[in-house]
NUMIVEX-756896 format. One record per residue (C-alpha): x, y, z; residue number from 1. Coordinates in nm, 2 decimals. Each point is the difference from the previous one (the first is absolute). Layout:
NUMIVEX-756896
+--------+--------+--------+------+
!     xx !     yy !     zz ! resi !
+--------+--------+--------+------+
!      X !      Y !      Z !  NUM !
...
+--------+--------+--------+------+
This chain:
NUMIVEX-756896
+--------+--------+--------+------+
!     xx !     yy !     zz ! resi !
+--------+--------+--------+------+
!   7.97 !  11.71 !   9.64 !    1 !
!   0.07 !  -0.37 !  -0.14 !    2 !
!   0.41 !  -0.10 !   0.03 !    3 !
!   0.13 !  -0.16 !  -0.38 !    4 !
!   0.10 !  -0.38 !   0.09 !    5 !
!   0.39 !   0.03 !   0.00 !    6 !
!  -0.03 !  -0.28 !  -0.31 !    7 !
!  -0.28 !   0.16 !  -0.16 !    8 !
!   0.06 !   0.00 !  -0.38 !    9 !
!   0.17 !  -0.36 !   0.02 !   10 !
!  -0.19 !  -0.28 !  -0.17 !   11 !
!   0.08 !  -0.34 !   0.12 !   12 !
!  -0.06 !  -0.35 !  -0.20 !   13 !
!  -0.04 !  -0.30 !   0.22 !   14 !
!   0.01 !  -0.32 !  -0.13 !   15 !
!   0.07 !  -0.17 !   0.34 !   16 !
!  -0.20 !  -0.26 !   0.21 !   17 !
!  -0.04 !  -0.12 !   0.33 !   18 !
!   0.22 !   0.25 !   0.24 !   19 !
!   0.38 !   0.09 !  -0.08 !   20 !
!  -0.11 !   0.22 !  -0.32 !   21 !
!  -0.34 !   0.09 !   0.14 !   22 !
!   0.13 !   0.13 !   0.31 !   23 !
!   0.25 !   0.17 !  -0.19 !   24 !
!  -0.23 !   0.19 !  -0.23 !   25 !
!  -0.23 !   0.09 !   0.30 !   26 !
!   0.30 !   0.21 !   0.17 !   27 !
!   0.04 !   0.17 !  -0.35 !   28 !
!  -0.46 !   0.05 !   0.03 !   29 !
!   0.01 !   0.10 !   0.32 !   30 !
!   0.23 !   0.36 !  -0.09 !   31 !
!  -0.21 !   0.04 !  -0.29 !   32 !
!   0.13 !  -0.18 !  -0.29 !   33 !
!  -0.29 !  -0.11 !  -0.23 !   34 !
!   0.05 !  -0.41 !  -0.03 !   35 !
!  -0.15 !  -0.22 !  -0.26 !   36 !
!  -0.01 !  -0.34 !   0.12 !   37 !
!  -0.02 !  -0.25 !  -0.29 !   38 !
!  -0.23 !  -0.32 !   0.13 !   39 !
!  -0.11 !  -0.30 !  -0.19 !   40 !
!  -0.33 !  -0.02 !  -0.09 !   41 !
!  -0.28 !  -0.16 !   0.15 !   42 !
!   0.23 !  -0.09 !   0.33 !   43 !
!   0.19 !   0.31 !   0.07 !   44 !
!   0.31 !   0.02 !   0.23 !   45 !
!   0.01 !  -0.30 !   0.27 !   46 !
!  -0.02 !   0.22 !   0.27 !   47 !
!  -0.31 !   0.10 !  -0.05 !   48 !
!  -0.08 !  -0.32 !   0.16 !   49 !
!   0.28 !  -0.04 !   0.24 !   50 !
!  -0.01 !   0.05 !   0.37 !   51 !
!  -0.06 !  -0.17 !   0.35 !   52 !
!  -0.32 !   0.20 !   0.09 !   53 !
!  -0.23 !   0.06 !  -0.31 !   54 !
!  -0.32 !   0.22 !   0.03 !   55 !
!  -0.27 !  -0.24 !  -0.19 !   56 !
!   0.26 !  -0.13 !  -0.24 !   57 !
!   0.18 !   0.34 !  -0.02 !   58 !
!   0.35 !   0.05 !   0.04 !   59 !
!   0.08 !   0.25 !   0.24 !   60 !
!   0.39 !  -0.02 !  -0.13 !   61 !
!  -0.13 !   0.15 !  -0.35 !   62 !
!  -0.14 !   0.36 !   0.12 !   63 !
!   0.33 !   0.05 !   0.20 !   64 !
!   0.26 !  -0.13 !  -0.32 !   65 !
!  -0.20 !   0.17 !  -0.28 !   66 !
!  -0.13 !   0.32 !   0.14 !   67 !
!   0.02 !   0.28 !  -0.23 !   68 !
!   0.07 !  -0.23 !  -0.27 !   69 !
!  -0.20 !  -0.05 !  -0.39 !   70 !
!  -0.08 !  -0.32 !  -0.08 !   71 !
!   0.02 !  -0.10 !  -0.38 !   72 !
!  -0.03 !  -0.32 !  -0.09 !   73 !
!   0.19 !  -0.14 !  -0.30 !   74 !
!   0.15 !  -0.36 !  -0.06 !   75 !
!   0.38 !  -0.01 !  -0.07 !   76 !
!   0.01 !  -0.32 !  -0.11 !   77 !
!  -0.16 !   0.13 !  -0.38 !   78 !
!   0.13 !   0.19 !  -0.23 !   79 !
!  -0.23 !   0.25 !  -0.01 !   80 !
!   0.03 !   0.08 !   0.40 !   81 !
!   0.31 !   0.01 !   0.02 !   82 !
!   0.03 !   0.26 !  -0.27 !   83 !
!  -0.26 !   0.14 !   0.18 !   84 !
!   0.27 !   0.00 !   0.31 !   85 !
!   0.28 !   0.14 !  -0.22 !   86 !
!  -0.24 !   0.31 !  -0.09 !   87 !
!  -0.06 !   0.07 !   0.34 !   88 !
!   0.36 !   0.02 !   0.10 !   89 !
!   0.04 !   0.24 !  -0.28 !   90 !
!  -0.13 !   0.25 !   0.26 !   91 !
!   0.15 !  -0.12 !   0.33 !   92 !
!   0.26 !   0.11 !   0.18 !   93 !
!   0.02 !  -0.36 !   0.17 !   94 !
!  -0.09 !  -0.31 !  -0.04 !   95 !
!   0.01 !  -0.25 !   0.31 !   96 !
!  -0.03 !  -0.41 !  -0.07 !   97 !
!   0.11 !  -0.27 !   0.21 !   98 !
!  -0.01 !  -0.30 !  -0.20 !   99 !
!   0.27 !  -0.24 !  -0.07 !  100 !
!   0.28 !   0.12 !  -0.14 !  101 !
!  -0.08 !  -0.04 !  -0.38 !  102 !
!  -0.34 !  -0.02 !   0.00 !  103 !
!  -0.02 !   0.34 !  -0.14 !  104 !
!   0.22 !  -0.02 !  -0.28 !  105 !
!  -0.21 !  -0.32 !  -0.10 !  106 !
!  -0.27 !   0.26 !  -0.01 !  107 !
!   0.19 !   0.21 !  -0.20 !  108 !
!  -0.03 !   0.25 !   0.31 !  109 !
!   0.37 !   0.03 !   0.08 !  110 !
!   0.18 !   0.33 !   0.04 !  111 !
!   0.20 !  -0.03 !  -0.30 !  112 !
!  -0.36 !   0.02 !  -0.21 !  113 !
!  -0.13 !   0.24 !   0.23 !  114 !
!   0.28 !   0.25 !  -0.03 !  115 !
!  -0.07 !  -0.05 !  -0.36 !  116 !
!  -0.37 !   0.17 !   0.01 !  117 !
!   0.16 !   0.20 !   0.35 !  118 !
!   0.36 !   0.08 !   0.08 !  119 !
!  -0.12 !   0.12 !   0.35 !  120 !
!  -0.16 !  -0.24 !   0.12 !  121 !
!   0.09 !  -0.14 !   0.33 !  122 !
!  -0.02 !  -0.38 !   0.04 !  123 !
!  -0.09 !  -0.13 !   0.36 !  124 !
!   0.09 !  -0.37 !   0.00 !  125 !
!  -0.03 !  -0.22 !   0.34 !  126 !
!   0.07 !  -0.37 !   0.04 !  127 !
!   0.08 !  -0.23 !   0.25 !  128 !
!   0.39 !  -0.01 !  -0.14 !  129 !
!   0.05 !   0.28 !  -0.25 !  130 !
!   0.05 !   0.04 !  -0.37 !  131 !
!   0.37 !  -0.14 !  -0.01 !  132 !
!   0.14 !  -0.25 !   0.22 !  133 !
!   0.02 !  -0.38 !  -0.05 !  134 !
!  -0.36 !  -0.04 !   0.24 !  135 !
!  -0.11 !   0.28 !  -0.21 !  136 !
!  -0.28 !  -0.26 !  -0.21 !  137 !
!  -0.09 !  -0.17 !   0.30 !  138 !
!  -0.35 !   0.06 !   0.14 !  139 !
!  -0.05 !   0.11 !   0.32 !  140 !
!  -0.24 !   0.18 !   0.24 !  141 !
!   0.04 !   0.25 !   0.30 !  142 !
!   0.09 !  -0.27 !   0.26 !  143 !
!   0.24 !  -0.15 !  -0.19 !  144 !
!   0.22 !   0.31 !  -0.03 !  145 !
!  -0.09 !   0.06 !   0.36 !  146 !
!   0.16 !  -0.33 !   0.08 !  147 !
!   0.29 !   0.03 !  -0.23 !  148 !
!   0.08 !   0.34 !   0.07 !  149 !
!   0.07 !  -0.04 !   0.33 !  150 !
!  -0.31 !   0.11 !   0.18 !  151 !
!  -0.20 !  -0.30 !   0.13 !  152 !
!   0.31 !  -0.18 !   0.13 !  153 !
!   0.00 !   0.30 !   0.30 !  154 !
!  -0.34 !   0.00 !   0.07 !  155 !
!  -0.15 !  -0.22 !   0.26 !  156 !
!   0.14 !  -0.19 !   0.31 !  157 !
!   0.33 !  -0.27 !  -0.04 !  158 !
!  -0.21 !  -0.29 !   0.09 !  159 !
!  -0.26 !   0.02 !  -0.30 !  160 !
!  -0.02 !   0.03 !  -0.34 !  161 !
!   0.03 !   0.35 !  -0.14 !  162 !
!  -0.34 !   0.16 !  -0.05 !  163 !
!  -0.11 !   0.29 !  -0.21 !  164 !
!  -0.05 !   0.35 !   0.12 !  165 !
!  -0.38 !   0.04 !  -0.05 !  166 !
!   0.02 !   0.16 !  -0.32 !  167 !
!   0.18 !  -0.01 !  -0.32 !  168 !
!   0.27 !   0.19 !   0.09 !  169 !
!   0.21 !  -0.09 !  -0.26 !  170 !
!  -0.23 !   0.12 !  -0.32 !  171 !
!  -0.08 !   0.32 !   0.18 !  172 !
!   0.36 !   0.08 !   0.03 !  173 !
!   0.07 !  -0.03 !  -0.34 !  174 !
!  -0.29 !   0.20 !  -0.08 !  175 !
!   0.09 !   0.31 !   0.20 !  176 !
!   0.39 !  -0.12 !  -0.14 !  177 !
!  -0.21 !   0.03 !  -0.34 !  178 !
!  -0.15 !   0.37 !   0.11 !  179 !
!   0.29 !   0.12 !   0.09 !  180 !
!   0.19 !  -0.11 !  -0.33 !  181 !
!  -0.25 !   0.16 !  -0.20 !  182 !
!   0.04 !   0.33 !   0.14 !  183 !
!   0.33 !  -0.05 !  -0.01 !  184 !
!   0.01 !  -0.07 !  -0.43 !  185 !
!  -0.24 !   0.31 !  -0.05 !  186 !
!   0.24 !   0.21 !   0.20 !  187 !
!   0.25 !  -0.15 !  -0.28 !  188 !
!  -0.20 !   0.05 !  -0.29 !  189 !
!  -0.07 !   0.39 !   0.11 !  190 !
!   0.39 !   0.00 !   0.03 !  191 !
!   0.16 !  -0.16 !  -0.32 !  192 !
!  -0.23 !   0.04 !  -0.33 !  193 !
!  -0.30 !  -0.17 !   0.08 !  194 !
!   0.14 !  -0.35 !  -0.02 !  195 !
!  -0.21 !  -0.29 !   0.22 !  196 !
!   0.18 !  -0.25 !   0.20 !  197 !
!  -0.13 !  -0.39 !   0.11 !  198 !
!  -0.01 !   0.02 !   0.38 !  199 !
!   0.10 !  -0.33 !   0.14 !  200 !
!  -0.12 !  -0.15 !   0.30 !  201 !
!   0.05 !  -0.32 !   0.14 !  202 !
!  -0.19 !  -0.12 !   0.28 !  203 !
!   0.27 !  -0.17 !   0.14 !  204 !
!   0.22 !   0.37 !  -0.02 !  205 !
!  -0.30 !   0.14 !   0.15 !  206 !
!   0.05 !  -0.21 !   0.33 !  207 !
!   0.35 !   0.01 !  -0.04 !  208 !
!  -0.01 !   0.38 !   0.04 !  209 !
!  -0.18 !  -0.01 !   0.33 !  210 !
!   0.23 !  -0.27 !   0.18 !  211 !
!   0.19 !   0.24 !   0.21 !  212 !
!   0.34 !  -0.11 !   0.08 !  213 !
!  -0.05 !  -0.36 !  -0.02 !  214 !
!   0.16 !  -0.05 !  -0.34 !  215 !
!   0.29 !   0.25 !   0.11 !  216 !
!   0.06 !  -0.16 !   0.34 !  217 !
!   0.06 !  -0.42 !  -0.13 !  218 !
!   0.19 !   0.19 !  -0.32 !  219 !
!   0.27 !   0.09 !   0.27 !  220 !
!  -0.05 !  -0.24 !   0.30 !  221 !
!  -0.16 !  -0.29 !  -0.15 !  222 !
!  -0.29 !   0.04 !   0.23 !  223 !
!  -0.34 !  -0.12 !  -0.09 !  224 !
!  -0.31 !   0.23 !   0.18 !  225 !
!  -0.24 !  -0.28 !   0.09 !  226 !
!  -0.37 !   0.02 !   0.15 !  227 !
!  -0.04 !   0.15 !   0.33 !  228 !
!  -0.34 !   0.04 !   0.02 !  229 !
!  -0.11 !   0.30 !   0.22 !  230 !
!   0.30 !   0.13 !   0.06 !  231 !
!   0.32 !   0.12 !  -0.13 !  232 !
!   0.28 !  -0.15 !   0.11 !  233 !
!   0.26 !   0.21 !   0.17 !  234 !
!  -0.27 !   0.31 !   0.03 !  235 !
!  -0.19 !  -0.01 !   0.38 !  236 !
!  -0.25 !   0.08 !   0.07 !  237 !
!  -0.17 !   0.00 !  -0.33 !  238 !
!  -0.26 !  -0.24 !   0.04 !  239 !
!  -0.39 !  -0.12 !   0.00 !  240 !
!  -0.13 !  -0.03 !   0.37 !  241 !
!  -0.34 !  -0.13 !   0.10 !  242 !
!  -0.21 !   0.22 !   0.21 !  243 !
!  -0.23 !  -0.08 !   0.31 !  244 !
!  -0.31 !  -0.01 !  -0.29 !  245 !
!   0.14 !  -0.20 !  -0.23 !  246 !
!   0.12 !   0.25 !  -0.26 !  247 !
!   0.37 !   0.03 !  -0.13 !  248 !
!   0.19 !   0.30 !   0.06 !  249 !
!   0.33 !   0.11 !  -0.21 !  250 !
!   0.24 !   0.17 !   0.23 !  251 !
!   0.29 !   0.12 !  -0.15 !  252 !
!   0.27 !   0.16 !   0.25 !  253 !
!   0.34 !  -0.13 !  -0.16 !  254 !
!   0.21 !   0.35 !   0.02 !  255 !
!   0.14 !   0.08 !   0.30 !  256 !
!  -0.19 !   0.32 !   0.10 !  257 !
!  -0.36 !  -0.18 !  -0.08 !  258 !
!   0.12 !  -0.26 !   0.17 !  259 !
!   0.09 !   0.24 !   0.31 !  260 !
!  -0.32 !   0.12 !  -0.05 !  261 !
!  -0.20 !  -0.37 !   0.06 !  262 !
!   0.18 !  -0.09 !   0.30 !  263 !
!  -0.14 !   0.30 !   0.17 !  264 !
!  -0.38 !  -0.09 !  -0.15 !  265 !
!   0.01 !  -0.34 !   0.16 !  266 !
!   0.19 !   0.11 !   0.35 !  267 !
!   0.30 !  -0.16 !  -0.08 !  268 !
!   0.23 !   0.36 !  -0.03 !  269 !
!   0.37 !  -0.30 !   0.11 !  270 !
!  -0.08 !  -0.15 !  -0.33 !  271 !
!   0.17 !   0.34 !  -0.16 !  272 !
!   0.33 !  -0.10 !   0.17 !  273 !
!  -0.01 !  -0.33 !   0.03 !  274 !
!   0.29 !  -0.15 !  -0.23 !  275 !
!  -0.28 !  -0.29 !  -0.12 !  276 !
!  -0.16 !   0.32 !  -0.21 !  277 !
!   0.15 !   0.30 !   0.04 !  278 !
!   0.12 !  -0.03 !  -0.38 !  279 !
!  -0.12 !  -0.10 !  -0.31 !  280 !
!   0.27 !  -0.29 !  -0.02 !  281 !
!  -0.10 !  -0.10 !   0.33 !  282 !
!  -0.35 !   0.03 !  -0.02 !  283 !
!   0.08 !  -0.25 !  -0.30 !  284 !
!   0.20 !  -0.28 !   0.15 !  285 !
!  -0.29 !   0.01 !   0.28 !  286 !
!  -0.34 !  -0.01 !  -0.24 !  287 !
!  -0.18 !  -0.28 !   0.12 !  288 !
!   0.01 !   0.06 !   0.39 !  289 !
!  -0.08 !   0.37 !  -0.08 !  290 !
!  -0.25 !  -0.09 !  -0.21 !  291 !
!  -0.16 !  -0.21 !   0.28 !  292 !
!   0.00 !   0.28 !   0.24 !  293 !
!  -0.14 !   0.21 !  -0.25 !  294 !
!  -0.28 !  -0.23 !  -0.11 !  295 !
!  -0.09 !  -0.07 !   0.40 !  296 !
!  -0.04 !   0.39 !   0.02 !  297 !
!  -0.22 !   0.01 !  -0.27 !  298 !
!  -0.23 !  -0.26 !   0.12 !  299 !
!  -0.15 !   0.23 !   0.28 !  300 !
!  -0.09 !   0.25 !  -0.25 !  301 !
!  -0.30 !   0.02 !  -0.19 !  302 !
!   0.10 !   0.12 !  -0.37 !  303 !
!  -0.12 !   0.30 !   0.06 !  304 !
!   0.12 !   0.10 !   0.32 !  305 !
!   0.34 !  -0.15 !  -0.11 !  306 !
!   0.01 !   0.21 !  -0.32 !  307 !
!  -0.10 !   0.31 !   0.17 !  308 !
!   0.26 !  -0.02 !   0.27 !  309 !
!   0.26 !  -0.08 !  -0.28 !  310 !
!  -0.12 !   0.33 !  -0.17 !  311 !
!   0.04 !   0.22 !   0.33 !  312 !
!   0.36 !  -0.14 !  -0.02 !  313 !
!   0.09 !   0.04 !  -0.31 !  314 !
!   0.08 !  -0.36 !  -0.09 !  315 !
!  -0.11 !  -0.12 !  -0.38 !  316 !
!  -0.31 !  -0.25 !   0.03 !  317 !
!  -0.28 !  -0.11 !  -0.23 !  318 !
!  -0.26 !  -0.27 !   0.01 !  319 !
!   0.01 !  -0.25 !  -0.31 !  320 !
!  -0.36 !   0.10 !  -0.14 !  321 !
!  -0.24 !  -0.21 !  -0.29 !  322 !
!  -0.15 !   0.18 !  -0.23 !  323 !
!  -0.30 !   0.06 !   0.25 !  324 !
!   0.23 !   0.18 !   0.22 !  325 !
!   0.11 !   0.23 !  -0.28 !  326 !
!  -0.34 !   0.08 !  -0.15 !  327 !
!  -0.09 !   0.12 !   0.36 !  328 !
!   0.31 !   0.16 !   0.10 !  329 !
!  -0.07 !   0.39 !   0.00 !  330 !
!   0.36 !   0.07 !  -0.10 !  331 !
!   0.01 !  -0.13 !  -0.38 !  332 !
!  -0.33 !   0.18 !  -0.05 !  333 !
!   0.08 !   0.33 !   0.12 !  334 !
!   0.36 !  -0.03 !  -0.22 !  335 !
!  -0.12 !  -0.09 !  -0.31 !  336 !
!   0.11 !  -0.33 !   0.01 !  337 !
!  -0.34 !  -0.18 !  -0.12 !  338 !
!  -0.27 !   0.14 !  -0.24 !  339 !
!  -0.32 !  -0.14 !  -0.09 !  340 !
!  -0.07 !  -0.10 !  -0.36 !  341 !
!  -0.35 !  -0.05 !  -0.15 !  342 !
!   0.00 !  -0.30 !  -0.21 !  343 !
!  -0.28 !  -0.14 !  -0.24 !  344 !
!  -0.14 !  -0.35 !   0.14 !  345 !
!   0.19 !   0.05 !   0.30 !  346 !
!  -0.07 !   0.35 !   0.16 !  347 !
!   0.24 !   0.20 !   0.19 !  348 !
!   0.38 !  -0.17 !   0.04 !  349 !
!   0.21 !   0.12 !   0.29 !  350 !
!   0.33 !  -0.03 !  -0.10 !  351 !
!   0.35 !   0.12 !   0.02 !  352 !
!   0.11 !   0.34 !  -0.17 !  353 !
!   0.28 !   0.05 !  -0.18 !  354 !
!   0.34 !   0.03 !   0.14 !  355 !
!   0.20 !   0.26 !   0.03 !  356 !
!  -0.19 !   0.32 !   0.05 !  357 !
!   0.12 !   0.32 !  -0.15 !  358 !
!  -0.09 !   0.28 !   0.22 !  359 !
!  -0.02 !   0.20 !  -0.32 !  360 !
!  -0.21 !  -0.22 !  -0.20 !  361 !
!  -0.27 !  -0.13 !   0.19 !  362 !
!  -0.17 !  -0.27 !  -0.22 !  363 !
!  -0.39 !  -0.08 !  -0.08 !  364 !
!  -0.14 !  -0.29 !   0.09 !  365 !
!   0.08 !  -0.34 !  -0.16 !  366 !
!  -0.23 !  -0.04 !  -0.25 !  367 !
!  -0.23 !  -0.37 !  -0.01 !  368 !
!   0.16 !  -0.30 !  -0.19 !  369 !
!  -0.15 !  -0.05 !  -0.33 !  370 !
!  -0.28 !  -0.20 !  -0.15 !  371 !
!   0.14 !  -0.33 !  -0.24 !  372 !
!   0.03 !   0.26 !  -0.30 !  373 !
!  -0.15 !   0.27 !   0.09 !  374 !
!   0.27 !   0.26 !  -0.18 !  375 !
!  -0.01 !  -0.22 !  -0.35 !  376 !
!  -0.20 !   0.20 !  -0.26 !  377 !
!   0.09 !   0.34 !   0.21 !  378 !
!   0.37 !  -0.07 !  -0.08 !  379 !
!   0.02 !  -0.18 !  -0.31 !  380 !
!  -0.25 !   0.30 !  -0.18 !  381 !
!   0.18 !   0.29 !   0.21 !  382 !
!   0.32 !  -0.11 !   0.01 !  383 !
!   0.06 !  -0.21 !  -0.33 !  384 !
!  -0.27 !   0.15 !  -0.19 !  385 !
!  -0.22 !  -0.33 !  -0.05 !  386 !
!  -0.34 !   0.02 !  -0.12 !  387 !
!  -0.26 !  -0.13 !   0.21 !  388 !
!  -0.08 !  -0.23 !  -0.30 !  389 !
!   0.37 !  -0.08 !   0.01 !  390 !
!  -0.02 !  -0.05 !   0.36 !  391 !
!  -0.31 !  -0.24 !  -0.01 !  392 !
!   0.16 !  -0.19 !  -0.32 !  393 !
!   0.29 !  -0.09 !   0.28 !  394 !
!  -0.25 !  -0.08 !   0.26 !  395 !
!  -0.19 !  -0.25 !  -0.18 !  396 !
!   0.36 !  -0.15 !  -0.14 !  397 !
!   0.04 !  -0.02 !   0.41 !  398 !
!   0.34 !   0.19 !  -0.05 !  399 !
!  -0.11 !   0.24 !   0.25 !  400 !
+--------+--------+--------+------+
């Protein structure tokens, strides 16, 4: 017996490109909202294109962001697409974009026009500073609002430049920031007459939200977190260690029972009344020597061995895996946690499944990412009622 989509019934408008309102939109695909992704003609959305590995001249980013999705393509920069856009969002329930602020309203695309045609619509805008503000016209990408957010300045060693974190970070978090808002303004509009809301999201909020206490903590004691590489500082052991073959272990025994619990795996039962790190505070004041001890232990382990004895024990450990080691670890299999997607021109995609699970709601598989287009004349005759004469008249104008 199939399971109804827990946002089956909710039609989704995405004018976004390149990640933040993508990603955002794919959440809202993934539990079953149908999503209309608006792309320009001819080129499509950039990240069609876009990624480190491509699979001859594919993106592999593109069936992973825009599963599920329809693609229409329409030009918003004429007059007759973007009415074309305004007729669409006649029968959404959201809209996502993530252009500069502005740009829609330029289009005539801005929620006060919108809520003319729909009162209920709900208006996802993402940007790198937010729709009010005085940065609020200035351009910006993902990294940027990483850096000024906070992020990048904590991640990496003292002695070197901050890096990025392998992956943009910062527009994914305002996209799930973006999900979450949009469920958020339909609960609203089911509560209080029907009325749509904009949902604003900054990028820079985004990875404001996720900084922990490091605001709170220099707000009150004027302290400034800095890089620390590896470790935390102040919270031992809780580290990377290097194994006898070369492969990095994370072994994280920082409470005091865990940490009870690791001094009896590597023989060294004083350890849980020795002063040095008998305590959390203790353990603390004395990170680097125990770190040492610890990281000479682990050298006459293979990872293996070392993680299995760590398991008998009870003491938290992991390897730090690539994306080999995932695809070939049984354990995300056999939970769900990757599907395989057949994709035109690129054949089946293992990727990751959606996140969370509902126990109650098990979801079908991702559908593939669409063809530059491929949903045009379905949606423009179903949807709007178009003719296919209608339909080619746009073609050939090259407004769709």
């Amino acid at each position: 017996m199939s399971v109804r989509a827990p946002l089956s019934g909710i039609r989704v408008l995405e004018l976004g490109s390149f990640i933040a309102g993508p990603y955002c939109a794919q959440l809202l695909a993934d539990y079953g909202a149908e999503v209309i992704k608006l792309e320009p003609p001819g080129q499509g959305d950039a990240m069609r294109r876009w990624g480190v590995a491509l699979f001859e001249g594919r993106s592999l980013w593109w069936p992973v962001i825009a599963r599920r999705k329809k693609s229409v393509t329409v030009d918003l920069r004429r007059p007759e697409g973007q009415e074309l856009a305004r007729r669409l969002a006649e029968r959404c329930d959201v809209l996502v974009e993530n252009f500069r602020p502005g740009t829609l309203e330029a289009w005539g695309l801005g929620p006060e026009a919108l809520w003319e045609r729909n009162p209920g619509l709900v208006v996802v805008r993402i940007s790198a500073f937010g729709q009010t503000g005085p940065y609020r016209d200035r351009p910006g990408f993902g990294s940027v609002a990483e850096a000024m957010g906070g992020l990048r300045y904590l991640v990496g060693f003292p002695d070197r430049p901050p890096p990025r974190v392998g992956i943009s970070i910062g527009d994914t978090l305002a996209g799930m920031f973006g999900a979450l808002g949009a469920l958020l303004a339909l609960r609203e509009r089911e509560v209080k007459g029907g009325r749509g809301q904009v949902v604003d999201v900054a990028i820079t909020d985004a990875v404001l939200a996720v900084l922990e206490s490091v605001v709170a903590e220099c707000s009150v004691t004027g302290a400034v977190r800095e890089r620390s590489g590896s470790v935390l500082p102040g919270v031992a052991p809780s580290n990377l260690y290097e194994t006898q073959d070369g492969k990095w272990v994370i072994v994280a025994a920082n409470a005091d029972g865990v940490f009870a619990r690791l001094a009896d795996a590597m023989g060294r039962p004083e350890w849980k009344t020795d002063p040095r790190y008998a305590t959390h505070e203790a353990r603390g004041r004395h990170q680097e020597e125990l770190d040492e001890a610890i990281g000479a232990w682990v050298r006459e382990h293979t990872a293996a061995e070392l993680l299995a004895k760590l398991e008998r024990f009870g003491v938290p450990a992991g390897p730090v895996y690539s994306a080999a080691d995932v695809l070939q670890d049984p354990h995300f299999r056999a939970r769900g946690s990757l599907v395989e997607v057949d994709n035109p021109g690129v054949g089946r995609v293992v990727m990751q499944a959606p996140v969370p699970r509902l126990e109650a709601t098990p979801l079908p598989n991702p559908g593939p990412a669409p063809q530059l287009g491929e949903h045009t004349e379905a949606v423009l005759r179903d949807l709007l009622g178009l003719s296919a004469e209608e339909v080619k008249r746009l073609r050939e104008a090259g407004v769709v």
